[in-house]
Structures are given as structure tokens and as C-alpha cells.
N, C-alpha and C positions, 0 to 999 in steps of 0.2 A: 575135316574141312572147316575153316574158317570163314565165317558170314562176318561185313559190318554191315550194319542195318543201321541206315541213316533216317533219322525221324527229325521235326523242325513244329510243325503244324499241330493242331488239337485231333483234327481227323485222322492222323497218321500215328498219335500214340494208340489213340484204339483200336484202330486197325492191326496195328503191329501187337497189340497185347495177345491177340488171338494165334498170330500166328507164331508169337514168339512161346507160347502157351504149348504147342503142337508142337513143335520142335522138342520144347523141353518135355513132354509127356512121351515122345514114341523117337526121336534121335539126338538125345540128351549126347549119347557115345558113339554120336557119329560127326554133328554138327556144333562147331562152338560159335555160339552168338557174340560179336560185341556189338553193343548198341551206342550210337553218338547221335546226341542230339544238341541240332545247331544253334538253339537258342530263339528261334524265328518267332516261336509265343514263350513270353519267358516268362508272365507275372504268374501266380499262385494257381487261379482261377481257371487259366488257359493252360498250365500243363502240370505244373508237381501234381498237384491234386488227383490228376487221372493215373500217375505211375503208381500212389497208393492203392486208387481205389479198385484200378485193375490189377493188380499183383502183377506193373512189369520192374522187373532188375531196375536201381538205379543206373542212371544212363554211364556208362564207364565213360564216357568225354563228352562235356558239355562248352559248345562254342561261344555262348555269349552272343551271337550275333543275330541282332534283329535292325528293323530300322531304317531308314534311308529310302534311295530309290532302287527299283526293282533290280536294274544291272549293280550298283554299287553293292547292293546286300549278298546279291548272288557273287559278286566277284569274292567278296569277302570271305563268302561260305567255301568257295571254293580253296582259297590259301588253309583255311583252319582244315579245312576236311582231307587235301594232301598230307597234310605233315600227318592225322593221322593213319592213313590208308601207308604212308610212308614205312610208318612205325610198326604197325599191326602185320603189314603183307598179308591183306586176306585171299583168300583164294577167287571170291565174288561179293559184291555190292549189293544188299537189297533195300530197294526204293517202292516207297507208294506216293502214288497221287499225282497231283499235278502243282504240287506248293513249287518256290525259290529254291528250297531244300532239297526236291526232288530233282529239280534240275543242275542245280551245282553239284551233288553227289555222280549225279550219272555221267557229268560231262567231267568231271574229275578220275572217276573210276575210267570212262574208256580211254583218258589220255595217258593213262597209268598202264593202259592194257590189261584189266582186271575187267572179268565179266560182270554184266550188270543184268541184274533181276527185276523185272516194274511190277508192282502189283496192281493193278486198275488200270491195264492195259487196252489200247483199243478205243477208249473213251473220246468221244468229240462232241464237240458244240459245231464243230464248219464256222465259230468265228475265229479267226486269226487275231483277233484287235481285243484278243482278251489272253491276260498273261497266261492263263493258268492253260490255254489251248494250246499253247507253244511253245509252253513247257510241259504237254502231255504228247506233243507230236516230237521234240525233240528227244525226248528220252525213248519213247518207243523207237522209233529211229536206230537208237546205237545200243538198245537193251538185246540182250540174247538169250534171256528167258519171258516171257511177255504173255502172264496171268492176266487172261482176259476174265469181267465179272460177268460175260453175258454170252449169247450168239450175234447178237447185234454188234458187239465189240471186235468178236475175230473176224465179222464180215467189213468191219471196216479198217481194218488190218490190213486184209485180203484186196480190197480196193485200194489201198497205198501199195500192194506190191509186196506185204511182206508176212510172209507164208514159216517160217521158219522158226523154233522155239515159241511157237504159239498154242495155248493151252485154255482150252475153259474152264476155267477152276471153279467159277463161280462167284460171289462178292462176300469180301469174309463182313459184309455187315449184317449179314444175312446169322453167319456164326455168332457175332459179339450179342446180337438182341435174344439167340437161340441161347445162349450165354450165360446172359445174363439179366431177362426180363424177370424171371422170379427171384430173384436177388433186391432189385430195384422195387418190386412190388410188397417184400418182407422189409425194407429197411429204407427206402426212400419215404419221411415224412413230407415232404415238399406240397402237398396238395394240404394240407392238414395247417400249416404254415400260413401259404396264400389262402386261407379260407374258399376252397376252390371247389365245386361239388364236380364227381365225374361227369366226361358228353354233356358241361356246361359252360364252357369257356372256348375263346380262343388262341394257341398256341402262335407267335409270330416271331420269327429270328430274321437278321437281316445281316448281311457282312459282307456281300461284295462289291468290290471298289466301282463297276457301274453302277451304283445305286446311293453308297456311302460320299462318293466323292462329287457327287453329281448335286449342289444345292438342292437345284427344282427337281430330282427324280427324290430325293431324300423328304423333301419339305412334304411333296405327295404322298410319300407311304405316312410318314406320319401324322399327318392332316387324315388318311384314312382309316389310319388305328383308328385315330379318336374318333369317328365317326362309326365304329362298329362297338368300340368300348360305351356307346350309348345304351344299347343293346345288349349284350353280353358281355360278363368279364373276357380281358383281355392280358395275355400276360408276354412281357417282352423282356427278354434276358440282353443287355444292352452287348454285340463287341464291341473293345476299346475304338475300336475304329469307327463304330456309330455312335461312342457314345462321345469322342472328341469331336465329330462335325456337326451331332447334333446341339452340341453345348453353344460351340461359334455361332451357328443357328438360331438359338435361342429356342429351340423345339421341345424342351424336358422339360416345363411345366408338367406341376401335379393335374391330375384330370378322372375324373373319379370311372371307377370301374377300370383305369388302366393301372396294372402292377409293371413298374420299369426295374429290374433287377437285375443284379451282376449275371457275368457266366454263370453257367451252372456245372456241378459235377455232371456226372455222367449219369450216374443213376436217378438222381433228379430230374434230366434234362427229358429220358425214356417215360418215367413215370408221366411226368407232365405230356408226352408225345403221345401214348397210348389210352388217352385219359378224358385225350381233348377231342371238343367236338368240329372243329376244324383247326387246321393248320396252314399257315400261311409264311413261305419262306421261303430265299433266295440261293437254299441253301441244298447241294447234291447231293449230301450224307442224308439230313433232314427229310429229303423227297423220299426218298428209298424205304430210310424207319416209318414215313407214315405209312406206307405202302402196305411195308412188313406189318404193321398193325390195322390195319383198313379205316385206317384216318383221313377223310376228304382232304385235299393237299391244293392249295393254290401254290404256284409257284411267279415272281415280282418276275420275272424276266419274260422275252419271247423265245425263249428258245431254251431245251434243255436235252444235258447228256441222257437224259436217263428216261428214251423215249417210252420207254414200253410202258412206263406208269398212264404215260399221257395215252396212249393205244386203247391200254386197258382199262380208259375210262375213270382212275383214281387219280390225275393230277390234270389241271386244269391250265393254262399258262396267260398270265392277263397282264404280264408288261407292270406299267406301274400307273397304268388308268383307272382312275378313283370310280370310275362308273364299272367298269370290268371286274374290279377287285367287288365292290359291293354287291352286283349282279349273281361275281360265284361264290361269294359267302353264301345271301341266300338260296340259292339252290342248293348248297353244301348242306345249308342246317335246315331246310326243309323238309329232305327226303331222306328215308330210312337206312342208317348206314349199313353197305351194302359186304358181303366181304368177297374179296377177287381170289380167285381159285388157281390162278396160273401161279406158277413160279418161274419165271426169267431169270432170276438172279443165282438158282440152285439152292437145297433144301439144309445148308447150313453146315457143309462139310467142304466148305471150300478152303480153308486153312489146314487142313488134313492134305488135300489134295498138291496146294503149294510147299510144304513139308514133304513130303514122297517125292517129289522131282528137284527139290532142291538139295537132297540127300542124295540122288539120284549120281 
């Protein structure tokens, strides 16, 4: 059997390393990987770095294409990703997430008539006015294998009506920190670097476009770093994308206590994650590792996929109100970090489990 696995996004080379990892440890001579990746983060920071540092295959087709507006990039992704699906005739597609990448692959693969696989299946926000929901409702839609990370996921699967190649595998991010957290903790200096002492700091990432592209929701988070960077170190790994609106902004003034830094590798980014005494982020991957590490977790938005943190008492959701974000810092670093005994997401063999049914 023939897989392309199509990756575009930072969140999806990681994800994909684990499962591409599975594959090649238990059906190396069953299943042949090619992997294409669209180009969609193409600086250093944002993706070569992670195919080192996770041992995946250089990408066999790399598109080049990032950029533009949401439809134009995705139309783009979709001519570069026929011609290779053209060439290869895989026998199935496999897609994670909910990137441009995710949806031009899958809407490519089923116009080809080639089955498409989603990894992070099930997921919703219930906003439609956000790309990434509507391109995780669309691919589930025309996917016919559909790796849910949760029971919350197949139940809302189930409530769209679709019962059929549904699977809970579990979230392989669950697998990559199982992974790869004593790796990161032997060889990541990053804390050593930023002069950072552990359960002393605060962890903040920011990158989605309601937040980045929004002046005054933008002006607000960062008006409230520095308001907490008073107080405790603060460390903010810039995306390009906040670090261009926050520049037109004029908002990267030096301000002490605050470190503004590139992307980070991966094992960098965990170190820093399991280290910190809170965490503050707008980010779906980011909620889950605090989770997985019992790291107080504020999240900039009102709403989040990835309820069961908020359920269970580990992530907090305060929008982007400078009184709500400082109100659940300090509660966050007042009280004794707790650690959550549930497992919602599965005990770290869900890339096992996507591996066995896709060999299947």
C-alpha cells in the first residue's frame, strides 16, 4: 500500500513524525510513506528544523507554496498536490489538522477518488468564521478514515451524522511528549540560555489570525505581557505572523523581564512548556502539552476545541480581557500546581493505533 501524507504547518510535521515513526517500526513491508510537504511554513524555524530534529524522511515533494489569501493559497496547494497524487497513484491520502494544507490535500485526494485519512478528527470550535473550523468540517466530511483524538470528537462526529470509519485512536500528541520529553530534558539548553529558573516564568505563544490580525485584540495581549513581565519573567517565542503585525504596531519595544524570541525547535519549545509556571496561549497543540505536563494553561480565546482541559479544571479561557488574563494568572501562580489524573486524550499509543488500521 501506498500512503502520501501531506504536511504544510509546524503542528503537522510533529504529529506526522510519530506516526510516520509507527509505520516505519511495525509496517515498514506493508505500508510505503511518501511524504509532501506544501510549503505553507517554509522558513528554517517553522519547519526544516523539526524534520531533523524528529528523525522525519526528508520531504520527497516540497511545493513551495505559502502566502497569499486563504482561498488563493489553498487553490495553489491544490494544482501542486494533483500533479503529485497524479504521479505517485497512492492508494490513500493522509491528512492532519485543520491547516490550508489539510484542506487542499483532502479536497484534492477525493476529487481523484483516492481515500482520505484525517488525523484529529471530530474537532470543533462551532465557530464557522474561523478558517481552521471549516477546514476541519470539510475534510471530515469527505475523509473515510476519521482518527478521532478524544470521545468528545467521535461524539461530535456522531451528531453530524457520521458514524462510519470512525475511530478513537487517541491524540498522537499525547505519543510525541511520551516521546520525546526525556530527550528535550537531556539535550534541550534553552532554560540555561534565557536565564530562566524552573515553575518561575511565564510561557505565552500567540498565532491565530483572530488575535494576530485584529490591532486592538493584538495591542491587548501585548499590553498584558508587559503587565505580567512586571512580575515574573516572561518568555514569548514571536510567529512570523505576530511578529509582522506586531512590528507595523510598534509593540516590540525592549521591556525588561520580557524575552521576545524566534520560533523555537521542538524540544526547546517542551522544555520551556513543562518548566513554566504558567502558560498562556491561543494555541490547540499548546493547551493539550500543558495539560499533558499539569501546567496551568490560560487560553486568549472564548472558546476552545479542546474542552476537556477546560472541564477538568486545567485551562481557563479569558478571551483577550487584560482584567481576566491577570485575574487567571494570579490564581494560576497562587495555588499549588495540581496534577489531573484523567486521560481524555489516550495513554500515548495512539500512533500505534492509526498504524494498525491503516495497514489494515
Amino acid at each position: 500500500m501506498k500512503i502520501v501524507t501531506v504536511v504544510g504547518a509546524r503542528p503537522q510535521f510533529i504529529k506526522a513524525s510519530v506516526v510516520s515513526h509507527a509505520i516505519r517500526d511495525h509496517y515498514a513491508d506493508q505500508i510505503d510513506e511518501v511524504l509532501l510537504h506544501t510549503g505553507q511554513h517554509f522558513d528554517t524555524n517553522m519547519s526544516a528544523v523539526f524534520f531533523d530534529e524528529l528523525d522525519i524522511p526528508e520531504p520527497q515533494y516540497n511545493l513551495g507554496i505559502s502566502g497569499g489569501s486563504h482561498p488563493s493559497m489553498t487553490a495553489r496547494m491544490m494544482a501542486g498536490i494533483e500533479s503529485v497524487l497524479l504521479a505517485e497513484r497512492p492508494d490513500r491520502v493522509l491528512v492532519y489538522g485543520d491547516t490550508n494544507s489539510t484542506l487542499a490535500a483532502a479536497l484534492t485526494a477525493v476529487q481523484l477518488k483516492i481515500p482520505v485519512s484525517h488525523v484529529e478528527a471530530g474537532v470543533r470550535s462551532f465557530r464557522t468564521d474561523m478558517p481552521e473550523e471549516v477546514n476541519r468540517l470539510v475534510t471530515d466530511r469527505v475523509s473515510t478514515q476519521l482518527f478521532c483524538p478524544s470521545s468528545t470528537a467521535v461524539a461530535n462526529l456522531a451528531a453530524e451524522g457520521i458514524r462510519s470509519g470512525v475511530v478513537n485512536s487517541g491524540d498522537v500528541t499525547c505519543d510525541l511528549l511520551a516521546r520525546f520529553t526525556q530527550t528535550a530534558r537531556s539535550r534541550s539548553k534553552i532554560l540555561e540560555q534565557q536565564n530562566l529558573d524552573r515553575g518561575c516564568y511565564a510561557l505565552v505563544t500567540c498565532h491565530r489570525a483572530e488575535n494576530t490580525d485584529d490591532p486592538v485584540r493584538l495591542q491587548c495581549i501585548m499590553q498584558t505581557v508587559r503587565r505580567i513581565a512586571t512580575d515574573m519573567p516572561v518568555v514569548l517565542p514571536l510567529h512570523p505572523r505576530v511578529k509582522k503585525m506586531a512590528l507595523e504596531l510598534d509593540l516590540l519595544t525592549p521591556h525588561k523581564g520580557l524575552a521576545l524570541l524566534d520560533p523555537l525547535p521542538f524540544l526547546d519549545m517542551i522544555t520551556l512548556e513543562e518548566n513554566a509556571q504558567v502558560i498562556i496561549t491561543d494555541s490547540g497543540g499548546v493547551q493539550k502539552e500543558a495539560f499533558w505536563f499539569s501546567v496551568p494553561c490560560i487560553t486568549l480565546r472564548d472558546e476552545t476545541e479542546w474542552v476537556e482541559t477546560v472541564e477538568l479544571g486545567a485551562n481557563c479561557l479569558t478571551g483577550v480581557s487584560e482584567a481576566k488574563i491577570l485575574h487567571a494568572v494570579h490564581l494560576a501562580t497562587s495555588a499549588p500546581r495540581r496534577v489531573v489524573g484523567a486521560a481524555p486524550y489516550g495513554k500515548g499509543n495512539a500512533s500505534e493505533a492509526i498504524a494498525v488500521h491503516l495497514a489494515a
